[in-house]
N, C-alpha and C positions, 0 to 999 in steps of 0.2 A: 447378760454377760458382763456389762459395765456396772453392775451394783455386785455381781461375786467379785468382779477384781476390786471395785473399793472397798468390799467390805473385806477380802485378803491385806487390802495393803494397810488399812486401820487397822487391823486385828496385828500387823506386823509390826508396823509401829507402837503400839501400846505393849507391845513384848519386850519391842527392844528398850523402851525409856523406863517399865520395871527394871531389866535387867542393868542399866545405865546408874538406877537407885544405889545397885551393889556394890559399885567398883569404885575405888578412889579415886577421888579428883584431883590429884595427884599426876601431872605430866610426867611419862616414863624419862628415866635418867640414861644418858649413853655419854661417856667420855672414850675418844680417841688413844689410845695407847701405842707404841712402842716397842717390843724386845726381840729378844733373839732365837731363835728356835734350836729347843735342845732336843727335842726327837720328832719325829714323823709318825704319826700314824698313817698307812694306808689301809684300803679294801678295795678288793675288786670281786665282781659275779654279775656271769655274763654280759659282760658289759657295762654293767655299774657301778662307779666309783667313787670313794669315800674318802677323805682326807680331812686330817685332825693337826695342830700342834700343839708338843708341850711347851711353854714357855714360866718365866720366873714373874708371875708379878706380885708386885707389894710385898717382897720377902718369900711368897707361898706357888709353887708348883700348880699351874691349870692348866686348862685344855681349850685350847681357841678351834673353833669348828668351823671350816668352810663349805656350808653347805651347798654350793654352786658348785664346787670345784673349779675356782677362779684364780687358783695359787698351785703352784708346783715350787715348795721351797725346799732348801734343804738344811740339815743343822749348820748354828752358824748364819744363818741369814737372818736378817730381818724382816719382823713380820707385821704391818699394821693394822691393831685389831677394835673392837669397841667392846666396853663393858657396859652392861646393859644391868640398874638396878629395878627390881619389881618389887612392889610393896604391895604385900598381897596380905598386909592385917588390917585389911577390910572385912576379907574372908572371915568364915567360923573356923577352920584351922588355919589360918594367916602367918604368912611367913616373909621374910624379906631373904629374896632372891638374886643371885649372881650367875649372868652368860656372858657366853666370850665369843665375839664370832670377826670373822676375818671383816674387816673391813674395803679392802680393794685399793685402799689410797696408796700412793708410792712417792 
């Protein structure tokens, strides 16, 4: 039994440091933001709930997503959120990536 688990846990390890080959080495980017919330989105089903805002950044309308449901704001409030860039042309279709998610700070 103790030569299947180590030979699981090398065989796991040698998966992940291929896979570790692919990705940039590149630490992900999050800056701290700011603004005001110009609409709400909600959902609810059976009991599960969803909330979005839109907010104005860098001149362009997005969508800041709380996926905890850790904010109940309304328009007009402010909302502290992070933007998160991904630099994903590492990849074979490689794209540089922008999310927006509530950050909790107040």
């Amino acid at each position: 039994m103790r030569e299947l688990l180590l030979a699981f846990s090398m065989a796991a390890l040698s998966a992940g440091s291929a896979r570790a080959d692919q990705l940039s080495t590149d630490p992900p980017c999050a800056k701290e933001c700011v603004a005001a919330v110009e609409q709400v989105f909600k959902a609810e089903d059976a009991g599960f709930e969803g909330v979005a805002y839109q907010v104005t950044w860098r001149g362009q309308k997005v969508i800041v997503e709380d996926p905890i449901r850790s904010t109940n704001l309304s328009v007009g409030e402010k909302v502290h959120f992070l933007v998160f860039k991904h630099d994903m042309t590492t990849r074979k279709d490689g794209k540089k990536l922008l999310s927006f998610m509530v950050s909790g700070a107040k």
